[in-house]
Structure formats: C-alpha cells, structure tokens
Wavefront OBJ file of the C-alpha trace (Angstrom):
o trace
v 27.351 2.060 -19.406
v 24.182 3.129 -17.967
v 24.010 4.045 -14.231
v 21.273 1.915 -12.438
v 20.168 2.026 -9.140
v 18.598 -1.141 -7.977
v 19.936 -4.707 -8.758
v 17.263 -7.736 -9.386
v 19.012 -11.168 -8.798
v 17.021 -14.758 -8.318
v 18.785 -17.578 -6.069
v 18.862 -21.288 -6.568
v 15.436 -22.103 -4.702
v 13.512 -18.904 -6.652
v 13.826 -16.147 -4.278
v 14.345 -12.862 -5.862
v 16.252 -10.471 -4.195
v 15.554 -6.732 -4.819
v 17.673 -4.103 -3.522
v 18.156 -0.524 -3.303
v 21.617 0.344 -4.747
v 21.958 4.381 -3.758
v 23.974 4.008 -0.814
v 25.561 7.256 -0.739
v 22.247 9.141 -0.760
v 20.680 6.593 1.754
v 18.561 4.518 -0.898
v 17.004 7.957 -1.626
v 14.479 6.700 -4.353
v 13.876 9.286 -7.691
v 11.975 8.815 -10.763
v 15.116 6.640 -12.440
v 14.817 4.104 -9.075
v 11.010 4.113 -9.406
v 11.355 3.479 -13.212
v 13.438 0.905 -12.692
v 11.524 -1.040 -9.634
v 8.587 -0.521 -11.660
v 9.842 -2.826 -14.494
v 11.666 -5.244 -12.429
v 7.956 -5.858 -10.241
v 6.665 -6.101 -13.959
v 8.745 -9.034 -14.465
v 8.437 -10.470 -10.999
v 5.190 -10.531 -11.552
v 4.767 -12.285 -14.724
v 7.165 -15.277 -13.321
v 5.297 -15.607 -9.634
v 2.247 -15.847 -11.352
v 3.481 -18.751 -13.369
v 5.376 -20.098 -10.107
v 9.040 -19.469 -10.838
v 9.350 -17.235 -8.074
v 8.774 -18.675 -4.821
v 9.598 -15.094 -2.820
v 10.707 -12.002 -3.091
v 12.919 -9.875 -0.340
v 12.666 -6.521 -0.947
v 16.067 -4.625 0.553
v 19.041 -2.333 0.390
v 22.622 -1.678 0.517
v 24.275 0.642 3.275
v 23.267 2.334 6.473
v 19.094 2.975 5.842
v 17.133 0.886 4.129
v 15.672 4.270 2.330
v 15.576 8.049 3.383
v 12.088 8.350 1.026
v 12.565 11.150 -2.144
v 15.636 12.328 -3.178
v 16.107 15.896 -2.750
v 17.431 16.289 -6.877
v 14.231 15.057 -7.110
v 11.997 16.625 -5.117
v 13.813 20.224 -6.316
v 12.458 19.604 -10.148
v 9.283 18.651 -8.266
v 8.939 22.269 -7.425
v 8.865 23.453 -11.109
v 6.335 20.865 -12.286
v 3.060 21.859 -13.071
v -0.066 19.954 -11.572
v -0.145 17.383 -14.827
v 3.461 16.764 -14.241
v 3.161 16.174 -10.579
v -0.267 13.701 -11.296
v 2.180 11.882 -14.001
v 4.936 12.208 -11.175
v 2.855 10.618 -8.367
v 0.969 7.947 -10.423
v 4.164 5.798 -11.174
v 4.905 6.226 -7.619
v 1.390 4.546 -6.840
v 2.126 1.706 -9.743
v 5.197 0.848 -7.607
v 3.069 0.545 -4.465
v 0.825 -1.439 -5.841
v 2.788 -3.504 -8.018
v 4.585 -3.997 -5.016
v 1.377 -5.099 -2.681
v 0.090 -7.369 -5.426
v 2.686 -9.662 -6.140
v 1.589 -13.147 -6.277
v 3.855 -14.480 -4.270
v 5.011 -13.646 -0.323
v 7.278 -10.439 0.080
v 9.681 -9.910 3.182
v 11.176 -6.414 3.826
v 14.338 -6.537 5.462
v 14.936 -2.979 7.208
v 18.345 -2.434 8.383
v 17.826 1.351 9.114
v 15.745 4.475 8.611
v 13.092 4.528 6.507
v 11.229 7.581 6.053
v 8.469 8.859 3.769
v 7.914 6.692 0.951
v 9.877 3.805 2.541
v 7.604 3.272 4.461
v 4.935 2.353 1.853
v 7.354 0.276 0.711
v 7.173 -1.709 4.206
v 3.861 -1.522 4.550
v 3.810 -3.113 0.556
v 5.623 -5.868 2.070
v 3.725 -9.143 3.398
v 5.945 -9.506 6.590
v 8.923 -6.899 7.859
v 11.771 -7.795 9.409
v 13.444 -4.876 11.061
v 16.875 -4.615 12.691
v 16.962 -2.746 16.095
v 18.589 0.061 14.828
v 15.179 0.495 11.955
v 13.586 3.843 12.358
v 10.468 4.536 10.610
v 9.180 8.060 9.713
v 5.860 9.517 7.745
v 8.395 12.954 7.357
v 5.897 14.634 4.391
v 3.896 17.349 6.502
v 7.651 18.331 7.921
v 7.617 19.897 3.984
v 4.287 20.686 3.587
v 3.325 17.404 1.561
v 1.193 14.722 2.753
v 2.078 10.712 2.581
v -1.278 10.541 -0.107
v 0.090 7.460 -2.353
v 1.364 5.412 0.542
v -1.158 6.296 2.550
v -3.727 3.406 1.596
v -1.162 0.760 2.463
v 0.713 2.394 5.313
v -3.196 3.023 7.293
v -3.868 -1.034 6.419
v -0.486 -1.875 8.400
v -1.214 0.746 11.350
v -4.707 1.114 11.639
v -6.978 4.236 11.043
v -5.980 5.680 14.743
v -2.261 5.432 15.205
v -1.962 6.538 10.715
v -3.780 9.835 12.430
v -1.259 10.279 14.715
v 2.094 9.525 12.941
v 1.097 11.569 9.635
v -0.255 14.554 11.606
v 2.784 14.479 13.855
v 5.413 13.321 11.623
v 7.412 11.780 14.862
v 10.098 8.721 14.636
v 9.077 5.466 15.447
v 11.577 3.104 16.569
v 11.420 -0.540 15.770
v 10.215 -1.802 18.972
v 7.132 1.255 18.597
v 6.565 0.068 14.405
v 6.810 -3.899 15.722
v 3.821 -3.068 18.415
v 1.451 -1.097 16.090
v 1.738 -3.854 13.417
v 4.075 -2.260 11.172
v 7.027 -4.621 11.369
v 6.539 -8.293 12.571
v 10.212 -9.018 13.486
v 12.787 -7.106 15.002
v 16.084 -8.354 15.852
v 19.807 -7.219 16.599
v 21.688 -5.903 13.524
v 23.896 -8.653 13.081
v 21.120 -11.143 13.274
v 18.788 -9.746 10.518
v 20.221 -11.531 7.629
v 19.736 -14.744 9.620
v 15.848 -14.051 10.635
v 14.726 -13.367 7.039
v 16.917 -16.280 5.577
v 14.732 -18.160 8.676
v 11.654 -16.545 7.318
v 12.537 -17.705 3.589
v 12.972 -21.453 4.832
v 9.712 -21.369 6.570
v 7.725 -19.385 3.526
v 9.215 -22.227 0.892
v 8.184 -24.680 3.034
v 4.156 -23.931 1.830
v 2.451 -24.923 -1.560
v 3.565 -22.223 -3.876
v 0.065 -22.675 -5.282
v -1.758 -22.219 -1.795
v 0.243 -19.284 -1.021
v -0.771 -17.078 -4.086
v -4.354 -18.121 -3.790
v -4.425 -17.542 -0.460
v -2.622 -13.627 -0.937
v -5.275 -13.102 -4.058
v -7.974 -14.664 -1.223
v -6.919 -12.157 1.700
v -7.090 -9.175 -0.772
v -10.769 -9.854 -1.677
v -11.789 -10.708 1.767
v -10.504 -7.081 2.940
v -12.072 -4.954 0.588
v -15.491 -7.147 1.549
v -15.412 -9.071 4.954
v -18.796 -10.697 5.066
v -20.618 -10.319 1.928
v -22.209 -13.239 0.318
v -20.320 -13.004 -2.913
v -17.150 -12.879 -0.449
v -18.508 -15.837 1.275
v -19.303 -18.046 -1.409
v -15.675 -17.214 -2.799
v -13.685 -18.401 0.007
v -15.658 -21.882 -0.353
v -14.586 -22.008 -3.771
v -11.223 -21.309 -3.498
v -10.796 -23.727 -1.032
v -12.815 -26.507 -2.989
v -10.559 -25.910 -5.953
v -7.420 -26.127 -4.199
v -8.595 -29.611 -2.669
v -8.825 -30.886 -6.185
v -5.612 -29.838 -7.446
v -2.412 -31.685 -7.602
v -0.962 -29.708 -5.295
v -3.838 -29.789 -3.158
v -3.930 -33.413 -3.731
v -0.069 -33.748 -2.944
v -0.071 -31.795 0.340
v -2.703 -33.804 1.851
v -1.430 -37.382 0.814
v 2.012 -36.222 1.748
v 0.347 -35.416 5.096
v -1.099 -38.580 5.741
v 2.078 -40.466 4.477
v 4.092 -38.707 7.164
v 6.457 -37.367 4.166
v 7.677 -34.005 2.559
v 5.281 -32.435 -0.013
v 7.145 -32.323 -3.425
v 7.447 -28.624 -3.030
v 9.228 -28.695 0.370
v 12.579 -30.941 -0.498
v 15.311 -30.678 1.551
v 18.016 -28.439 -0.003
v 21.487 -29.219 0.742
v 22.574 -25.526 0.554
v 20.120 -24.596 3.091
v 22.695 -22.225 5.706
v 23.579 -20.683 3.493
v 23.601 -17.137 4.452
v 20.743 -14.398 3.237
v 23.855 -11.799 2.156
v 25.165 -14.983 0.185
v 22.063 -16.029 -1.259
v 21.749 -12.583 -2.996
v 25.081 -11.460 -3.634
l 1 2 3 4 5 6 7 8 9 10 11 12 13 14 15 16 17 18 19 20 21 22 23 24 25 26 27 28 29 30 31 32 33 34 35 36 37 38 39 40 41 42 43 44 45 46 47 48 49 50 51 52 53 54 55 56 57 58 59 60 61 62 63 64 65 66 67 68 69 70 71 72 73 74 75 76 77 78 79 80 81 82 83 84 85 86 87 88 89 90 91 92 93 94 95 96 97 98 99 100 101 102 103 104 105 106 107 108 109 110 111 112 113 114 115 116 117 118 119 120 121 122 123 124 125 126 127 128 129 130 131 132 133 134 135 136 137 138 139 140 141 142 143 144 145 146 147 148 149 150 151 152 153 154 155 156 157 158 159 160 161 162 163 164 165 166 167 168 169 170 171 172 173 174 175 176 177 178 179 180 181 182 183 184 185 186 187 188 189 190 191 192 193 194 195 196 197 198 199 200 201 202 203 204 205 206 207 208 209 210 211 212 213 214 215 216 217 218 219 220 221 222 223 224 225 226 227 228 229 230 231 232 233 234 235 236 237 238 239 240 241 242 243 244 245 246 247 248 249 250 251 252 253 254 255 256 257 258 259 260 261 262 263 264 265 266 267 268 269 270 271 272 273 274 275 276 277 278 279
C-alpha cells in the first residue's frame, strides 16, 4: 500500500477537509506532501468551480499545524543543481497558488507552530483561525534561504513593513502578535478551535455559493488594479450580472419575503462537531 501523507475527505454540506497527516515529523511538508496537495487542490478546484464544494478547511493532525520543509528533504536539496532546485521550488509555488485561487472560501485552522512554508500556507488561506498556543515563524534566513515563493502571499497578509521585519529577523510571532498584524483573524483557546471554525463554516454556507466565488475572483482583480477604469467598469459588471441571476434573483426575493435563500437551509446535523465533520 502506498504511504500518503495528507487525507482529502468532503462532509455532508460540501466542505472539504484537507489535512496534513505527518504527525511524527510535525506536518513537515516534502516533495511527496506537495505532490500530493498539489493534485488534491487540482480536484478541489475543478468541483468549487462547478459549486460542489461550498469550503474548504485546510488543517493537520498532531501538535503543529506544520514545522515548514522536512529536513530528508531539504538534505537532497543540497545536492540539487540550480535546474533541480527551479523544478523543486516551482511546484512549491503551484501549491501556493493553487491554494490562494480556489474558488471557493478557505479557513486555516492552526493548532500550533507553523514555520517557514506554513506560513504561506496561512497566508493562502481566506480567513485563519489560530489556537492560542499557534506560533508563526518566517525561519529561512536562520539557514541561509529566503521565504521567496511564499513571500508574495505572506507580504499581502502582513503588509510591506512588518514582512521586512519578520523575514530579516526570523523572530516567533505568537498568535495574539500574527492576529494584530493581520495574519490570523481568530484566535481562541485550544479546546475551542474546532468549535470557532465549525462557527466560521455555518456562517460562510450561509452566503450564495455563486456570490462568494465571484466575489473572491472580484477581490483578486481589484488588488492587482485598485482604481483603474477597466477595474472600475468590472466591478459594475459583476455586480449587474449577479442581479440577474437566479441566485441573484433568489437572494433578493428571499430577502424581501423574510425567508431562507435556497442555499442557506437549515441542516439538522448542524452541532455537529468540526473533528466529526472530517473524521
């Protein structure tokens, strides 16, 4: 039987759950994990995009959420030669951004350290939840490396300033320091984290699965050009073609009859717990 490293399972209401499966090397991620995330975001992609997936939680098992490279990994690193490393480094970069562009909204649950790549990872994410005992580390100088493929998506979560200081310096960052410079949203007491992103899922499925990925696709145009006129005169069209669509058509008739939308019925196994929902 094959060894994997990362499990891929979809609950009842359409939220995929991704995890981490390397417990004993602290979610360390090598090219096998990356191969594997890689083709599961392939997949989750295809079936967001055509609205089977409602969410996805990105996670792991154990202690840290993900201690970045593994060091197996990083010692055949050493004997690569430049093409191997560019080879190396882009399929890290197609899991970032296959990560970032997922139709649908992402939630990273962080139960623990996450250092070097992790943190692209979170910073991938559309909203983190962290646990008080999350520690968050850009560790690469430490070994002479730089954070270079996460670096686009960890600088978008932290800013231009504070990405200066924490790559330079390589410090820790607790949760409460990652929750005030933007890089988690949440942070909660361990034993509550499964609770505040099964919270977060409730309120994410309670929006138009249509409105949500036009509105992700919309926010990623509108970043790389604020105030253009071509940016400008997309916004109005996005929102005059989600007036005229059904679902459009269903969340504002729902509003006015004082009802649920059709996307947002009540489901009668809705306490059920986040570690049941993806076990």
């Amino acid at each position: 039987m094959t060894q994997t490293y990362s499990r891929l399972t979809i609950d009842e209401r359409g939220v995929a759950w991704l995890m981490l499966e390397r417990p004993e090397v602290h979610n360390a991620f090598d090219d096998s994990l990356i191969a594997e995330l890689n083709a599961h975001l392939e997949s989750l992609h295809v079936a967001a995009g055509q609205g089977e997936i409602r969410a996805v939680v990105l996670g792991s098992e154990g202690k840290s959420f993900s201690a970045g490279a593994d060091l197996g990994w990083m010692k055949r690193m050493v004997e690569y030669d430049f093409d191997g490393n560019l080879s190396d480094s882009r399929k890290l970069s197609a899991l970032m951004h296959g990560l970032d562009t997922l139709p649908c909204p992402t939630v990273c649950r962080v139960q623990g350290a996450a250092f070097g790549g992790a943190v692209g990872l979170a910073a991938c994410c559309d909203i983190v939840i962290a646990s008080e005992k999350a520690k968050f580390c850009l560790s690469e100088v430490k070994i002479g490396l730089s954070p270079a493929v996460i670096s686009p998506y960890v600088q978008r979560a932290l800013g231009p300033r504070q990405m200066r200081r924490y790559a330079l310096s390589a410090e820790v960052m607790d949760s409460a320091t990652a929750l005030a410079l933007g890089l988690a949203h949440q942070v909660v007491g361990p034993d509550d984290l499964d609770a505040a992103v099964t919270r977060m899922l409730d309120t994410l499925l309670g929006g138009s699965p249509q409105a949500q990925r036009a509105t992700k696709a919309l926010l990623a145009e509108v970043a790389r050009e604020p105030d253009s006129k071509a940016t400008r005169e997309h916004t109005c069209r996005v929102i005059s073609e989600l007036r005229v669509s059904a679902e459009g058509q269903e969340g504002l008739t729902s509003f006015f009859e004082k009802r649920r939308p059709a996307w947002n019925q009540p489901d009668d196994d809705n306490t059920t717990s986040a570690t049941e929902r993806r076990s």
